[in-house]
C-alpha positions, -999 to +999 in steps of 0.1 A: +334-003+196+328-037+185+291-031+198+293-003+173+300-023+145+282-052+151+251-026+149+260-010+116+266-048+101+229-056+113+217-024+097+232-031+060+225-071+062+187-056+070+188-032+045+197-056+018+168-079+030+141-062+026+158-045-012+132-051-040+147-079-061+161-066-093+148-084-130+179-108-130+166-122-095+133-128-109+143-146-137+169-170-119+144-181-095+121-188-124+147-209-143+152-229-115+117-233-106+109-243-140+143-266-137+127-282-108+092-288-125+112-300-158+133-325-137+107-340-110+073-337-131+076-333-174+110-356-176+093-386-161+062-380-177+083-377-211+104-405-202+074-430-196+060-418-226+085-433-247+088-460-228+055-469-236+060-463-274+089-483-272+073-509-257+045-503-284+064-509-315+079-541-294+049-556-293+043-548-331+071-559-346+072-591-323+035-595-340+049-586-373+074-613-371+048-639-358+026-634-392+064-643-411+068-604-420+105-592-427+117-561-404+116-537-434+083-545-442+071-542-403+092-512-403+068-501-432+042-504-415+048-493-385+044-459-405+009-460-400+009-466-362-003-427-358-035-441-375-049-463-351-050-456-314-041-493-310-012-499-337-014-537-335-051-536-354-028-527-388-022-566-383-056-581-371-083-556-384-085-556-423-107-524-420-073-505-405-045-521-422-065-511-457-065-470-444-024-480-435-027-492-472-038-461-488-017-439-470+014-459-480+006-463-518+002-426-520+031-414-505+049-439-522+043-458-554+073-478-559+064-501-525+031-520-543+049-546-545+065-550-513+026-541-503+012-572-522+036-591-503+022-583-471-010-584-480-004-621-487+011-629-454-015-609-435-040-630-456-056-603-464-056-612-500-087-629-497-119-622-479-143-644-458-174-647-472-192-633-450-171-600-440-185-569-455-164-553-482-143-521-466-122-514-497-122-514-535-094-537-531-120-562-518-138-567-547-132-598-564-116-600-600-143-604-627-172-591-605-198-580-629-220-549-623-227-514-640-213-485-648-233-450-648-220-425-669-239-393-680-272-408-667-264-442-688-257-475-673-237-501-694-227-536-679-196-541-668-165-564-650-139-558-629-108-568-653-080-560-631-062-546-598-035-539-580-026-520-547-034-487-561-058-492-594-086-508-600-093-516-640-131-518-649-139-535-685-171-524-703-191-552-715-215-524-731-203-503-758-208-471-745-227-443-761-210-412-744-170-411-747-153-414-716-125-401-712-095-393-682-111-367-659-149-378-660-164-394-628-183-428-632-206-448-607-197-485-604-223-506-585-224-544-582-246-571-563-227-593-538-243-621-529-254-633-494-237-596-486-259-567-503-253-543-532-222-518-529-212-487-551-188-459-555-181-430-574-146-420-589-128-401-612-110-422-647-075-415-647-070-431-680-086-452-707-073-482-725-083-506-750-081-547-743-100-564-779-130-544-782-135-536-742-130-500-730-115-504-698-119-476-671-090-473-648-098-455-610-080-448-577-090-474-551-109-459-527-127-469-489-159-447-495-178-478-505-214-474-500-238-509-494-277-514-494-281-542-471-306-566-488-315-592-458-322-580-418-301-606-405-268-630-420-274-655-432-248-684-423-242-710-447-238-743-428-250-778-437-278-794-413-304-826-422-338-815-420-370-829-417-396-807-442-431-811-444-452-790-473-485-780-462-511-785-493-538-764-474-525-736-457-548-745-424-537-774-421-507-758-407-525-748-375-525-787-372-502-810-349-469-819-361-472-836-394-459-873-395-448-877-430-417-855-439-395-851-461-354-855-462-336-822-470-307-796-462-304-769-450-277-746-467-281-712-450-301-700-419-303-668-405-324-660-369-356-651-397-353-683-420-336-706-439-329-720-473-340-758-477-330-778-506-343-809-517-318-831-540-344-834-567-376-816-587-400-809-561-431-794-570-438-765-547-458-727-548-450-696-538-461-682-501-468-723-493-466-732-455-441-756-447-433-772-414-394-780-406-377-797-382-336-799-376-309-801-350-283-767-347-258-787-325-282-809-307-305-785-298-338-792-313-361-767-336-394-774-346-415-743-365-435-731-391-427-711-422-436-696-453-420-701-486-410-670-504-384-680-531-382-709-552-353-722-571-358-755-588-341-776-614-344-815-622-318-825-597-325-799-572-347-776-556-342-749-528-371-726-509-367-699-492-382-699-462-393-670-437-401-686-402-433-679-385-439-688-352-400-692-341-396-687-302-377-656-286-353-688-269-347-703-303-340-669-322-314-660-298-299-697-299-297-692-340-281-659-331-255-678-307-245-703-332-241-678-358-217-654-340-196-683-325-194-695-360-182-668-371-156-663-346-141-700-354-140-690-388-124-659-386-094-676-362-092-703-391-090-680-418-062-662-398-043-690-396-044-701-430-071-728-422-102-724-450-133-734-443-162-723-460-191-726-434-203-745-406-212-782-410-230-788-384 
């Protein structure tokens, strides 16, 4: 009897194990497979995701506070941290923090001048010297250069600015009427930089005396002709200049008696010279310099190409002609380290406006 049953027991328990699983099965073990996968794989992965963001917008706001920025205004820009794969460059890298710009003043007009604020603290107010411009907020007030309207080009200034205009003043009296909806060329010549210009659309017109003055969205698609193949770094370095009267006599030794002068810029193709007093020199002369870039001793020949003189001063232009591979990448050293100390000055409110070695 109880074999009986114990045989009937194994039957059903067998029957029911080899049933084919109805709908509701299938989708309970899926929820709790998926369960499992959500708990030991996504949840950790999510979890140290924000972590990381958290620990991201730390960092930035400890940054923030470093550069004497308020919460709200790290807060504001912390907005822009989808813009940059590293959010921190919104505080070191003017290039980024001007697209964080742009966004901001867009979406919202009434935080210029919370913007301005921050601009000032960032020091990004002002612009080295020798940093390309990235943004029409770059450009310096009263920068001349010319507007092209309707094939026409009439000189011109930039009058004013703020975070989200910039205000161009006619100098020209303009033949054509411009008026809110026509698109205008602005081009100007930086010095030591090259020449930059952009396109835009007027949004309005207004008078100021007699000027017309153009007003235009900012805008980061600034286009530059570079005018020079290499920087050229303004520094302040005693030279030794001698001026050749016959161009073969620069095949020649050394030359004995030289001349006292400065050097105000060099670059790793030449330099400018100047001379603290009328000197009487032609174009495309041959010259023979000598001078120190931090103790390290240059001696070539060069050819004059530009000439500014006056009574109390004269400075050549000077295109190098036989510099060595060695010395051309020492001028290239100097220059970058230069620049580097400058740029960590200017960061921390330090000005300097060249090297004086």
């Amino acid at each position: 009897m109880n074999y009986q049953g114990g045989l009937e027991t194994f039957r059903e328990a067998t029957r029911y194990m080899f049933k084919t699983p109805s709908l509701s099965d299938v989708l309970f073990v899926l929820f709790g497979f998926s369960l499992a996968v959500g708990l030991l794989i996504l949840l950790p992965y999510w979890w140290s995701r924000y972590k990381a963001k958290m620990d991201l917008k730390r960092d930035f706001f400890n940054m923030g506070k470093a550069f004497g920025l308020l919460e709200s205004e790290i807060a504001l820009l912390w907005k822009c941290a989808s813009i940059a794969k590293e959010p921190v460059k919104i505080l070191q890298a003017k290039v980024v923090f001007e697209k964080c710009i742009n966004k901001l003043v867009r979406e919202d007009i009434s935080k210029i001048d919370v913007i301005a604020q921050i601009r000032k603290k960032l020091r990004y107010d002002t612009l080295p010297w020798f940093l390309p411009l990235s943004s029409t907020r770059d450009i310096d007030l009263y920068q001349t250069g010319f507007v092209t309207f309707e094939s026409s080009a009439y000189g011109s200034a930039v009058w004013d600015k703020n975070e989200l205009e910039l205000h161009i003043a006619l100098l020209d009296t303009p033949m054509q009427n411009i008026k809110p909806g026509d698109k205008v060329k602005f081009s100007f010549l930086r010095e030591g930089d090259g020449r930059y210009y952009f396109q835009g659309e007027v949004l309005r017109t207004y008078r100021d005396g007699t000027k017309l003055v153009l007003v235009l969205y900012h805008t980061e698609q600034l286009s530059k002709i570079q005018l020079r193949e290499s920087l050229r770094w303004r520094v302040k370095i005693p030279a030794k200049i001698y001026i050749y009267s016959d161009m073969t006599q620069a095949l020649l030794e050394e030359p004995k008696s030289v001349m006292e002068a400065t050097i105000e810029d060099i670059s790793t193709q030449g330099v400018r010279v100047c001379f603290y007093s009328y000197v009487e020199v032609k174009p495309e002369a041959k010259v023979f310099i000598h001078f120190e870039l931090r103790s390290y001793s240059i001696k070539v020949n060069g050819t004059v190409k530009n000439i500014r003189s006056g009574t109390e001063k004269t400075c050549l232009g000077v295109k190098f002609d036989n510099i060595t591979k060695a010395e051309e990448d020492y001028i290239r050293k100097f220059i970058i380290e230069e620049q580097r100390e400058l740029l960590k000055a200017y960061k921390i409110g330090e000005t300097k406006g060249g090297s004086s070695s």
